[in-house]
C-alpha positions as a Markdown table, in Angstrom:
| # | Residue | x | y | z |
|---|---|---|---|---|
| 1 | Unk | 0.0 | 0.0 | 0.0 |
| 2 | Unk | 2.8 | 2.0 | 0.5 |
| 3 | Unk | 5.4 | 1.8 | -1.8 |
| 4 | Unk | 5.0 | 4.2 | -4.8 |
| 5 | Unk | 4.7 | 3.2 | -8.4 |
| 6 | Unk | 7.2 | 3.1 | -11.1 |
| 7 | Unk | 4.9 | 4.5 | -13.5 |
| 8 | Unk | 3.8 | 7.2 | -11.8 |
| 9 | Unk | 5.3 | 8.0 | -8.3 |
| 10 | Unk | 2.4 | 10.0 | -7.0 |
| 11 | Unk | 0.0 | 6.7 | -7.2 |
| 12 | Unk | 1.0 | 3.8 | -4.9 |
| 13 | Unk | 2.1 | 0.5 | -6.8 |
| 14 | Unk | -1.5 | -0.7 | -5.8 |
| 15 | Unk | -3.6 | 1.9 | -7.1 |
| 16 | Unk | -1.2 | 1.5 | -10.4 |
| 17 | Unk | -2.5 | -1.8 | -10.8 |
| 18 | Unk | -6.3 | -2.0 | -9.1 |
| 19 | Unk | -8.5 | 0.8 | -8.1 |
| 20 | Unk | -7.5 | 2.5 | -5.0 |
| 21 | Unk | -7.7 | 0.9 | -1.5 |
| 22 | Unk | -10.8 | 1.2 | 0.5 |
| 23 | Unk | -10.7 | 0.9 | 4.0 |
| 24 | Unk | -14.2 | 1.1 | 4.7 |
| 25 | Unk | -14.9 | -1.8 | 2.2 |
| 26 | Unk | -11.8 | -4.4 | 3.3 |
| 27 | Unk | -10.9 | -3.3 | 6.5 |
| 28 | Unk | -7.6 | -4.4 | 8.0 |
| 29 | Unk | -6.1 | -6.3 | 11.3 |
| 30 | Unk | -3.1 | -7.6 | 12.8 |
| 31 | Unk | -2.3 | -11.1 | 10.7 |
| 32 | Unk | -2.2 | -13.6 | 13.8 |
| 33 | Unk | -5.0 | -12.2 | 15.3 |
| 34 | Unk | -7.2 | -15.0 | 17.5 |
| 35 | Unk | -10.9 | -14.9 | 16.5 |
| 36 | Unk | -13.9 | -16.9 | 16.6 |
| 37 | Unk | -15.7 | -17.7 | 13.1 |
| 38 | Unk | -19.3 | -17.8 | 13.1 |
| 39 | Unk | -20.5 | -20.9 | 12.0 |
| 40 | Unk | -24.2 | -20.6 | 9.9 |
| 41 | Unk | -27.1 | -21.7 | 11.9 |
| 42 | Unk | -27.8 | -24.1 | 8.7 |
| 43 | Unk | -24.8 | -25.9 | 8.7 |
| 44 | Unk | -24.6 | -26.4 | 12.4 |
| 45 | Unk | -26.5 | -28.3 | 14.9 |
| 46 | Unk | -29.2 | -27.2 | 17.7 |
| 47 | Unk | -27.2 | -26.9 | 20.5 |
| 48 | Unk | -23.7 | -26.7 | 18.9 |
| 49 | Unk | -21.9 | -23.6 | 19.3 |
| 50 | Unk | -22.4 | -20.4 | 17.0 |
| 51 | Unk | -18.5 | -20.1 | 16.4 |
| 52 | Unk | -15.3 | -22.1 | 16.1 |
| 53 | Unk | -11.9 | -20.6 | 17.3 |
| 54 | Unk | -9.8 | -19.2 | 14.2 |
| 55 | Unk | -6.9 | -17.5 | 13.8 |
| 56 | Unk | -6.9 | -14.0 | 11.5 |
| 57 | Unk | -5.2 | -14.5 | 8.2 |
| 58 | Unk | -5.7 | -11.2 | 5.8 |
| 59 | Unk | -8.6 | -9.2 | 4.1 |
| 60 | Unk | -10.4 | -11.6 | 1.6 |
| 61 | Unk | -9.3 | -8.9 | -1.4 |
| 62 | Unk | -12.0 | -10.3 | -3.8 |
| 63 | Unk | -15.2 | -10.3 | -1.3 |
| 64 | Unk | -16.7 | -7.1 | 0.1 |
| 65 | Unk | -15.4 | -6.4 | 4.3 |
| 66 | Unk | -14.9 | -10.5 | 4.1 |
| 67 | Unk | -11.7 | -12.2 | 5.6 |
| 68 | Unk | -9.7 | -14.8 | 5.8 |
| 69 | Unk | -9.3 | -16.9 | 8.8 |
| 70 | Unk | -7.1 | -20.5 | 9.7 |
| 71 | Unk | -9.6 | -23.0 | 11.3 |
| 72 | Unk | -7.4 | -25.3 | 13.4 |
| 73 | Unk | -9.5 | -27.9 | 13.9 |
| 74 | Unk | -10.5 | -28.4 | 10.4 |
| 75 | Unk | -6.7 | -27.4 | 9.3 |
| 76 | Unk | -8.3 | -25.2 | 6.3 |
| 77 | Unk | -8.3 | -21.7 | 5.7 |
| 78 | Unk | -11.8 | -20.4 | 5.9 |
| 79 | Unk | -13.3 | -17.0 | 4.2 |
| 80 | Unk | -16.2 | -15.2 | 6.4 |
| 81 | Unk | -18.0 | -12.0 | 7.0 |
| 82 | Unk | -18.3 | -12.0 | 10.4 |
């Protein structure tokens, strides 16, 4: 995001390439960030919990204020909204 662009040094290499960056629409956190990942009340149980504990991977660029997130215990990354 921050390094400028060979092209044109008053754009950013990013906005050189893809529009610019919108923090409102992919907002960012720390990468290693513990988090819980709901889990959709259609593909869970009753009385099974509404989240499983992930770990905080990167803005999902390509989905609107979606991210990526590590499940552990399924050993799978995991894209979600919330």
């Amino acid at each position: 995001l921050l390094r400028t662009s060979r092209l044109n040094p008053r754009l950013s290499a990013y906005n050189a390439f893809r529009a610019p960056f919108d923090f409102n629409r992919t907002p960012l956190a720390p990468p290693g960030t513990r988090a819980l990942v709901f889990e959709d009340p259609q593909k869970r149980k009753t009385f099974d919990p509404h989240g499983k504990e992930a770990w905080y991977l990167g803005p999902a660029m390509e989905h609107y204020r979606c991210y990526k997130f590590h499940v552990p215990e399924t050993r799978g990354n995991r894209i979600s909204d919330t």
